[in-house]
N, C-alpha and C positions, 0 to 999 in steps of 0.2 A: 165860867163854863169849861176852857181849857183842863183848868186844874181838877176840876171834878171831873171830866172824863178819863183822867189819866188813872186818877184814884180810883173809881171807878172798874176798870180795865185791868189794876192790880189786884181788885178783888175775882175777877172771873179767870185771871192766869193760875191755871195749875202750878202746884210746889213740885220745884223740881227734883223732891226724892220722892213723890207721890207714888206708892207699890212697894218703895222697901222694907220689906217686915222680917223675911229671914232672920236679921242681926237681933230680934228680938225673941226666936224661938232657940231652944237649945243645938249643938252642932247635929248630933243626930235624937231622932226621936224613939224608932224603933230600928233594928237592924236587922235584914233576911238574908245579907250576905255581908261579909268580911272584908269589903273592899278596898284595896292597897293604895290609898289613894294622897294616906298621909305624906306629906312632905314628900310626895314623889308626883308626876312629869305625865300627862297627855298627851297621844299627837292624834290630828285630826286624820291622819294617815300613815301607811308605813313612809310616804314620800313629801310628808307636808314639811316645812318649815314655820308652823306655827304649834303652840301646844300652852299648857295650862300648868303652874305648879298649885298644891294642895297644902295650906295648914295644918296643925292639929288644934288651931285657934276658931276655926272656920273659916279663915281668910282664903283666898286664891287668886292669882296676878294669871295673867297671859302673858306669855311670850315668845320672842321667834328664836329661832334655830338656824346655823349653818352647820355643818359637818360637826354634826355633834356640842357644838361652842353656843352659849346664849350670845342673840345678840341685843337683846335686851338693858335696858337702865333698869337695876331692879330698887336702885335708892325714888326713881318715880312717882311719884302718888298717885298719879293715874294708872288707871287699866286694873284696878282691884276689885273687889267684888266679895260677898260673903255667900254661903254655900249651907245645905241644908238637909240633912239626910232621912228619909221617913220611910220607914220599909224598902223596898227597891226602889225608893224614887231619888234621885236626886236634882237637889234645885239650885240653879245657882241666879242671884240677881249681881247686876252690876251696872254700872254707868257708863256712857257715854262722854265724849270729850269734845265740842264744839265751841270754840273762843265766840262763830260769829252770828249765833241764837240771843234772841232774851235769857231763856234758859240754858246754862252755859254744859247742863247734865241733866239726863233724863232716864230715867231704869229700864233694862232690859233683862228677863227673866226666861234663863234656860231650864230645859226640861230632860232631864235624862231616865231610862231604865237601865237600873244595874241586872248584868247579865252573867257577872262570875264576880270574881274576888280582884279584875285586873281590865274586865272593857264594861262598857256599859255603852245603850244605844240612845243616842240625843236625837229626841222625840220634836223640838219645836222649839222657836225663840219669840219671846212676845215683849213689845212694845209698847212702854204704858203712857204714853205720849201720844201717840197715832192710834193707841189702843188695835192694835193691828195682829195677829200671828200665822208666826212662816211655820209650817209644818214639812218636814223632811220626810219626804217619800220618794225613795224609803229614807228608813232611818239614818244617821249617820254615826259608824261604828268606831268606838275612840276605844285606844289601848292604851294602859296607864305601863311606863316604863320607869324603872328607878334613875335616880339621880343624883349626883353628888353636889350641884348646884341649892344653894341655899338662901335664898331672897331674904329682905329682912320685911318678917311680914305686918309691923307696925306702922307701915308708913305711911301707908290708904289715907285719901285725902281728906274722908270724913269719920278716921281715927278720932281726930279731939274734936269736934264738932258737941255742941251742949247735946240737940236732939239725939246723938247715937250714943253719948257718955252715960244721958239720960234712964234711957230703955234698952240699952242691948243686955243679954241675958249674961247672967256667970260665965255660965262655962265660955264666953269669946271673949273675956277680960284677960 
């Protein structure tokens, strides 16, 4: 009985990359604006120390900032995420990093509207675990700044994984 409830239990636990499909559509789809977003830097304020670098792969890491210096591990595997661009919307999904869950990653799927060629306004974060979403009201306005920092953006933890070698599209190879 033990052993059948365990089994059991494994079949009604959600997969913990349940939601991520981005890496399977191409980087962008359509495009209504020019966004600078390649290999260059987000801050979530003029005074944050956190912000976002951008591929030309689709890939995108986080990372923090002191006076202009990463202070970031960007050899990492964590904290990446792939990104998606459809008319003015951009989307980014990305994981979660908890040692002390069943599930050790779980998807989080950001929302943005691009607003010029350099901010765009991030609309909502959703949760596909709690199946939950935070809505920002208002919006919260990111300005994308250049950079001469350059992550190495193959190193995403589920880079070699079969399911993303599997199905991810061309253009993110």
């Amino acid at each position: 009985m033990f052993l059948y409830t365990l089994a059991s239990c494994h079949y009604l636990m959600p997969s913990c990359i349940d939601g991520f499909e981005v890496y399977k559509k191409p980087i962008i789809l359509t495009s209504t604006n020019n966004l600078k977003l390649i290999n260059g830097f987000y801050s979530k304020s003029i005074n944050s120390n956190s912000g976002r670098y951008f591929f030309s792969n689709g890939k995108t890491k986080s990372a923090m900032f002191s006076n202009g210096k990463s202070l970031s591990e960007f050899k990492n595997k964590e904290n990446w995420a792939d990104y998606f661009l459809n008319g003015d919307t951009l989307i980014i999904q990305g994981f979660n990093h908890h040692n002390q869950e069943l599930c050790r990653r779980w998807v989080f799927e950001t929302k943005g509207l691009i607003t010029s060629d350099t901010t765009i306004l991030l609309l909502s974060i959703h949760d596909y675990r709690f199946k939950t979403t935070e809505v920002f009201n208002p919006p919260l306005l990111i300005s994308f700044v250049p950079s001469s920092i350059r992550p190495d953006s193959t190193v995403a933890w589920y880079q070699n994984k079969s399911w993303y070698k599997e199905q991810v599209h061309p253009q993110r190879k």
